[in-house]
C-alpha positions, 0 to 999 in steps of 0.5 A: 095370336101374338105377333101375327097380323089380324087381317079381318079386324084390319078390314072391320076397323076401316069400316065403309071404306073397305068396300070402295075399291069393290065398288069400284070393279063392280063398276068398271065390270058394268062398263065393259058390260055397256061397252062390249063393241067399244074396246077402244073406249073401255081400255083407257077407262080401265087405266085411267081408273082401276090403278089408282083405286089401288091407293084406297087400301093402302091409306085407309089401313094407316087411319087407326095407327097414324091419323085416329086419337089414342093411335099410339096405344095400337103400337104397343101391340107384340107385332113387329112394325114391317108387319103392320106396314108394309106387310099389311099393305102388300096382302091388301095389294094381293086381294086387289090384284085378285080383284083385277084378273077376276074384273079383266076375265070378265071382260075378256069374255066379252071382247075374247081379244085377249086382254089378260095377259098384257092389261094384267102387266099394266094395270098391275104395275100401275097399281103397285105404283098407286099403293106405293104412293098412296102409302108414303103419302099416308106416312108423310102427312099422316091425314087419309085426306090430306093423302088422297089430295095427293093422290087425286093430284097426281091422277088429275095432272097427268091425265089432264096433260097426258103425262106432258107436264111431269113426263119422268113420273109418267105412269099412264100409257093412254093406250087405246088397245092392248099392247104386247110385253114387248111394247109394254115393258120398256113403258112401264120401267120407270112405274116398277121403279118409282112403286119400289121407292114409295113402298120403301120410303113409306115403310122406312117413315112408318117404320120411324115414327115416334109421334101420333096424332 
């Protein structure tokens, strides 16, 4: 229907890629599963990995419209461009919110340490942080590798350093056990903020973009 977003071929046009981020719950839930008695060991795999799978989405969706030949032609469609931006990227960032209370409801029942509440604060802010990256590095370099170098640069830095060698842009807590919204929330300001500014900043890119490759 004119002017409304198609969200099954969105998912169809990104092909195997859709399935990564899946994969990767699939994964992380099998891991809870081997790590029942090993709560300090499971946390920090969830932070240090689920986040940043939350930038899968949000480059793979732009592949057709930034990246693929012929790409100009999908701008002609009657759809206004904050609907194929960062509309498109937020009902994708909802589904993988879906996906993480699904993933931490499992793994609550495993650990009953009432890990849902306070991980679900911070691997969702963590998240929203990544797929705003992940979008402004899609819009930026307009190449979904080039976007995931970024994102891999990021990630692998900061866990390497443990935050020490770009503290400010610091998302990861590297918390062993789950931490009250108390403790959580002043850690986790700066991850709100910085996730506004790339949502922002990708859509005001996409939303100038003249020229398609």
């Amino acid at each position: 229907m004119k002017g409304k977003l198609d969200l099954l071929f969105d998912w169809k046009a990104m092909g195997i890629n859709a399935y990564v981020p899946l994969c990767v719950v699939c994964v992380l839930i099998g891991y809870g599963n081997l790590r029942k008695e090993a709560l300090t060991q499971v946390i920090p795999v969830l932070e240090l990995t689920f986040p940043v799978f939350a930038a899968w989405w949000s480059i793979f969706l732009f592949q057709d419209f930034l990246e693929e030949e012929g790409s100009e032609v999908l701008f002609c469609c009657p759809i206004q461009r904050w609907k194929l931006g960062i509309a498109r990227t937020a009902i994708f960032f909802a589904i993988y919110i879906i996906l993480m209370l699904i993933m931490l409801l499992v793994i609550d029942q495993w650990f009953r340490a009432d890990l849902l509440e306070p991980l679900s604060l911070q691997l969702g802010l963590q998240s929203f942080f990544f797929a705003g990256l992940g979008y402004l590095s899609m819009c930026l370099t307009r190449n979904s590798g080039w976007a995931l170098v970024i994102i891999v640069v990021y990630n692998s830095i900061q866990i390497l350093t443990r935050g020490a060698l770009f503290p400010y842009i610091n998302i990861f807590i590297f918390n062993e056990r789950p931490l009250s919204w108390a403790q959580l929330w002043p850690l986790s300001v700066h991850t709100l903020f910085f996730g506004v500014l790339f949502w922002l900043g990708g859509q005001i890119l996409f939303g100038r973009s003249k020229h398609f490759n």
